[in-house]
C-alpha positions as CSV (number, residue, x, y, z in Angstrom):
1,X,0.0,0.0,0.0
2,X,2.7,2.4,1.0
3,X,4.2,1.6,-2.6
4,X,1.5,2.2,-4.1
5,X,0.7,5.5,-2.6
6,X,4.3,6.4,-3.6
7,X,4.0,5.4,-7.1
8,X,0.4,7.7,-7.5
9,X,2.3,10.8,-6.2
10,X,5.2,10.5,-8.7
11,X,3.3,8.6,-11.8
12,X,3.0,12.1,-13.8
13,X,1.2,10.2,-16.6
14,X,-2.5,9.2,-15.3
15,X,-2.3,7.8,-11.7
16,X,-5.0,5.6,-11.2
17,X,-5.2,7.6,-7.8
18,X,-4.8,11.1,-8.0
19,X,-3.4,12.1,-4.8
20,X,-4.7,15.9,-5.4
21,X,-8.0,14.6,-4.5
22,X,-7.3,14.7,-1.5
23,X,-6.5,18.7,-1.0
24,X,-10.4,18.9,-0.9
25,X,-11.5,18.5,2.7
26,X,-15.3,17.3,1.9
27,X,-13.4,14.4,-0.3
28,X,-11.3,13.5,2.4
29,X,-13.5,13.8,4.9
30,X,-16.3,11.9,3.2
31,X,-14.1,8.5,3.0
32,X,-13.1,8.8,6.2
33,X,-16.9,9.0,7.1
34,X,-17.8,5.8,4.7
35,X,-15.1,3.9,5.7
36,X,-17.2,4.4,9.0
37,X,-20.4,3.3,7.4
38,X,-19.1,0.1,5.4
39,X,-17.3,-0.9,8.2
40,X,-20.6,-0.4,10.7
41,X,-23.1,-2.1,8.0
42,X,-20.9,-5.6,8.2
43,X,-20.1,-5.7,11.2
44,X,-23.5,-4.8,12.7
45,X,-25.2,-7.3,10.8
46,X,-22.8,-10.4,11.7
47,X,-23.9,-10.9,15.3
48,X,-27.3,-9.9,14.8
49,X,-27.9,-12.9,12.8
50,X,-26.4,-14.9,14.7
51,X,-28.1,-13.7,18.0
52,X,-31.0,-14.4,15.5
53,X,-30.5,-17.9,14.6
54,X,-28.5,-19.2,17.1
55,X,-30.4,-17.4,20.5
56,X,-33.7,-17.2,19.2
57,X,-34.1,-20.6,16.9
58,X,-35.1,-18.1,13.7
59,X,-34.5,-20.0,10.3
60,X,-32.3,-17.7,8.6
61,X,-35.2,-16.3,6.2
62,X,-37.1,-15.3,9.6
63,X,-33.9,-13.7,10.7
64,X,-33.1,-12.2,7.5
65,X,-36.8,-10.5,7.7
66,X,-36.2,-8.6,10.9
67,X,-33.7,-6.2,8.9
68,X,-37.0,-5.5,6.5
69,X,-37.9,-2.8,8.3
70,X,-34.4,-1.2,8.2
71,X,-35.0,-1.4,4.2
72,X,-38.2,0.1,4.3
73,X,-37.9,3.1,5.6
74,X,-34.7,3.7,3.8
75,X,-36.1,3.2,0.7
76,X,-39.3,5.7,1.9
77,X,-36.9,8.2,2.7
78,X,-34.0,8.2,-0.1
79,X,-35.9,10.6,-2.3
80,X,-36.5,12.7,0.3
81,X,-33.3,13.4,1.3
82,X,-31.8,13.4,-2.1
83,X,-34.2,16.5,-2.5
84,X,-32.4,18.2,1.0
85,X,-29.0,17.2,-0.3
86,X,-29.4,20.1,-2.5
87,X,-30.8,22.4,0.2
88,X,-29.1,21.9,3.6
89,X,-25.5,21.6,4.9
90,X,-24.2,18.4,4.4
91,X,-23.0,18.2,7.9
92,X,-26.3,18.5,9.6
93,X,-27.8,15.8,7.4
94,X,-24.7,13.7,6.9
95,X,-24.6,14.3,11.1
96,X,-28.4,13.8,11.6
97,X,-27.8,10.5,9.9
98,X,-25.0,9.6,11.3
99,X,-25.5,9.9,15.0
100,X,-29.2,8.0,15.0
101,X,-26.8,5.1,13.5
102,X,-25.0,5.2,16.3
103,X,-27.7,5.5,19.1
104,X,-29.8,2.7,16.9
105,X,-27.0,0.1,17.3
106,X,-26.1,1.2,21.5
107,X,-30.0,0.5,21.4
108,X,-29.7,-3.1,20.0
109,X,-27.0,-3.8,22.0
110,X,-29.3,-3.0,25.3
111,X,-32.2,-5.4,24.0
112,X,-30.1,-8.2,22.8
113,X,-31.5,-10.8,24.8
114,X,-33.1,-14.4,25.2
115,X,-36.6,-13.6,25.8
116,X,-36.7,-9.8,24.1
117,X,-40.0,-9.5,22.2
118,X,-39.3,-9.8,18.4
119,X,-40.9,-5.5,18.4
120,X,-38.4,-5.0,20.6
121,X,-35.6,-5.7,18.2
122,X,-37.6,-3.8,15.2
123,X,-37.3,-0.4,16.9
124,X,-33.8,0.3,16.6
125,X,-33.3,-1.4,13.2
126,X,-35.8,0.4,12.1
127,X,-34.1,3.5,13.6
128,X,-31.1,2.6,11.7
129,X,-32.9,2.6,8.4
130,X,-33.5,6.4,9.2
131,X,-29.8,7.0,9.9
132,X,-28.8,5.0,6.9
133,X,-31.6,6.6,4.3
134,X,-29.5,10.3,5.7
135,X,-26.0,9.0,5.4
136,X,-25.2,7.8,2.2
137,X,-26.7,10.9,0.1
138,X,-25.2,13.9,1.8
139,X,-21.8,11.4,2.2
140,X,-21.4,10.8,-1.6
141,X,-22.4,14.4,-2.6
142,X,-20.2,16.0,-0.3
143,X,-17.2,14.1,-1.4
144,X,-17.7,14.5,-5.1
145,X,-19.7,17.9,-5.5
146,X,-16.6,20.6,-5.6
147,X,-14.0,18.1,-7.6
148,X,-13.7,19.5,-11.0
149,X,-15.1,17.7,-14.1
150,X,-12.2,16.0,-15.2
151,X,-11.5,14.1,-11.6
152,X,-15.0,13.2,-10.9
153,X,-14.8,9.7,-12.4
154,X,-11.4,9.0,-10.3
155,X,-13.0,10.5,-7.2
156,X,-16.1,8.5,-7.4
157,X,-14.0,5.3,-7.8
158,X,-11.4,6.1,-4.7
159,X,-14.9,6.9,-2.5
160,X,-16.6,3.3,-3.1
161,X,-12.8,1.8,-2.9
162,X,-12.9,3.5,0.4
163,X,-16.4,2.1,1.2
164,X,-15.2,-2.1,0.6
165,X,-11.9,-1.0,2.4
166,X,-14.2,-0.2,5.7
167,X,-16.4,-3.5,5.3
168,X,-13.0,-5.5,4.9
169,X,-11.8,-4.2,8.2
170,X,-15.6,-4.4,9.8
171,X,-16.0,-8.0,9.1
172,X,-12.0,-9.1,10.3
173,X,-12.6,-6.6,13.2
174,X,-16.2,-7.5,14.2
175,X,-14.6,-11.7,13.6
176,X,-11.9,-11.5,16.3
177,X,-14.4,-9.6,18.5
178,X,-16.9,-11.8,18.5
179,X,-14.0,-14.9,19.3
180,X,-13.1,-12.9,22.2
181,X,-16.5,-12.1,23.7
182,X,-18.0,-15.8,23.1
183,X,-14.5,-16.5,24.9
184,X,-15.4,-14.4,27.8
185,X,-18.7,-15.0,28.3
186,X,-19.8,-19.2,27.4
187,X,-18.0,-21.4,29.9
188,X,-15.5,-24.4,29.0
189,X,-16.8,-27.7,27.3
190,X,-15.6,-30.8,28.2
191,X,-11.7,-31.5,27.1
192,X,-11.2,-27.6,27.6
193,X,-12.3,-26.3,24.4
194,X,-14.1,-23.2,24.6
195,X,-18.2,-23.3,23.5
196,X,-17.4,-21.1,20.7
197,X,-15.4,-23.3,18.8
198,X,-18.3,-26.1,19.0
199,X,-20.4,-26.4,16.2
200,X,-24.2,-25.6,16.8
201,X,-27.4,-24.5,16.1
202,X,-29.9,-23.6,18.8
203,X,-28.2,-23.1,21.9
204,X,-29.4,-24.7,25.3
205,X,-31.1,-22.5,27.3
206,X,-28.0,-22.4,30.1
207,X,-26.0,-20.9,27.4
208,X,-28.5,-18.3,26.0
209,X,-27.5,-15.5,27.6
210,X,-23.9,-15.7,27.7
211,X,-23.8,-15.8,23.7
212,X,-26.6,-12.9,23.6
213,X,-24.0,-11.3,25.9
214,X,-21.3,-11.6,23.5
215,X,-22.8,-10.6,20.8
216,X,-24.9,-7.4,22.7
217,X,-20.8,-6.6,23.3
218,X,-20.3,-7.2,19.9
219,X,-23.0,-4.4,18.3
220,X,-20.8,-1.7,20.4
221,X,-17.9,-1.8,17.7
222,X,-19.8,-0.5,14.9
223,X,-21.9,1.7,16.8
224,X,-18.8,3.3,17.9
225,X,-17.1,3.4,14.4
226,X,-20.1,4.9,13.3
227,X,-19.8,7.5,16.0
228,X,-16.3,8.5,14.8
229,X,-18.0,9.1,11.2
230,X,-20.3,11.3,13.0
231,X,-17.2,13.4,14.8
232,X,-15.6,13.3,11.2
233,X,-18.6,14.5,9.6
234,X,-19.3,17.6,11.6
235,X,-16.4,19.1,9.9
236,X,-17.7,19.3,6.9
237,X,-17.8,22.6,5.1
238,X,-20.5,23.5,2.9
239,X,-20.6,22.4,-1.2
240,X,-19.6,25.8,-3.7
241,X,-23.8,26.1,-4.5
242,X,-24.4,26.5,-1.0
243,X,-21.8,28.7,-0.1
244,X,-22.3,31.2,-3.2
245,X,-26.2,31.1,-2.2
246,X,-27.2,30.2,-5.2
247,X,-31.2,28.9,-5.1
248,X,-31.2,26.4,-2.4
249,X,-28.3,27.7,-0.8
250,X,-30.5,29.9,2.2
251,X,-30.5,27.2,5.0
């Protein structure tokens, strides 16, 4: 990677990454802040399931469903946003967004348990749909919208570069974690193995709520990933429209 970087900054002919991108603070700013969002989807979604399935005995169609809601309103409110986008400072949207991801996934982690109501786990995923539905427009305008012409095709590729390198780290990270806390929190098996290296499905019911522990511990990774995406994007200056008040550029 270091060579790499090296060879962009001297390659004089067409680097494949134009390191000037990077002079403009929304673009750098904006992959920091989807790194922090590709990282928080993955690795929020790994130990739901499996609190899911393995906790709760939901096929993994059933378990799949419970995101639905998440989907739903995200979908309900994309055009809606992308019609503030060109209104409002990205950072309070962007922000907005944001922080509800991060107080929807501290939320999951407090009702991640054996005998939580099923409408109990809907009301912060279906919070994080309305952090999600304000993230990614606002994110992906600001880091494009003042690059010239000519670098907007090289920007848009380093920003969803910078998205799978944050689910790549999210899934190893949110892996190891989850080793550690199943570690920490289901007792020994006979021979000295630890639980979580057994194969299983449904768990016995004396072992529910040490792996609903675990992964309740889990959730708080990308919840606080996602919170340094919301310190990042408060720093976000506003796009050229905005700040020459052209129409839309009031607020």
């Amino acid at each position: 990677m270091i060579a790499f970087v090296i060879w962009q900054r001297f390659n004089k002919a067409e680097p494949l990454v134009p390191l000037g991108l990077f002079r403009d603070r929304n673009f750098s700013l904006s992959n920091v802040a989807i790194m922090a969002v590709g990282f928080m989807i993955i690795a929020m979604q790994l130990p739901f399931m499996l609190y899911a399935q393995t906790v709760r005995g939901f096929t993994p169609t059933q378990a799949a469903l419970l995101m639905l809601p998440n989907a739903i309103v995200g979908i309900a409110l994309a055009p809606i946003v992308g019609r503030l986008v060109d209104l409002y400072h990205p950072r309070y949207l962007a922000g907005f967004g944001l922080l509800t991801d991060a107080v929807a996934l501290f939320w999951a982690s407090r009702v991640l348990q054996p005998d939580t109501p099923v409408w109990h786990l809907l009301l912060p995923l279906t919070l994080l749909g309305v952090g999600t539905a304000f993230t990614f427009g606002p994110i992906s305008v600001s880091a494009n919208r003042n690059l010239p012409m000519h670098q907007a095709g090289a920007g848009s590729g380093v920003f969803n570069a910078m998205r799978q390198v944050g689910s790549v780290l999210g899934s190893a990270a949110i892996a190891a974690l989850m080793e550690s806390r199943l570690a920490a929190n289901l007792p020994a098996v006979p021979g000295g193995a630890s639980v979580s290296d057994a194969e299983f499905g449904t768990l016995p019911a004396q072992l529910k709520d040490g792996f609903a522990t675990a992964m309740s511990q889990s959730l708080l990774m990308p919840a606080g990933v996602i919170l340094i995406g919301f310190l990042v994007a408060i720093f976000l200056v506003a796009p050229k429209h905005l700040a020459q008040g052209r129409p839309g550029g009031g607020h």
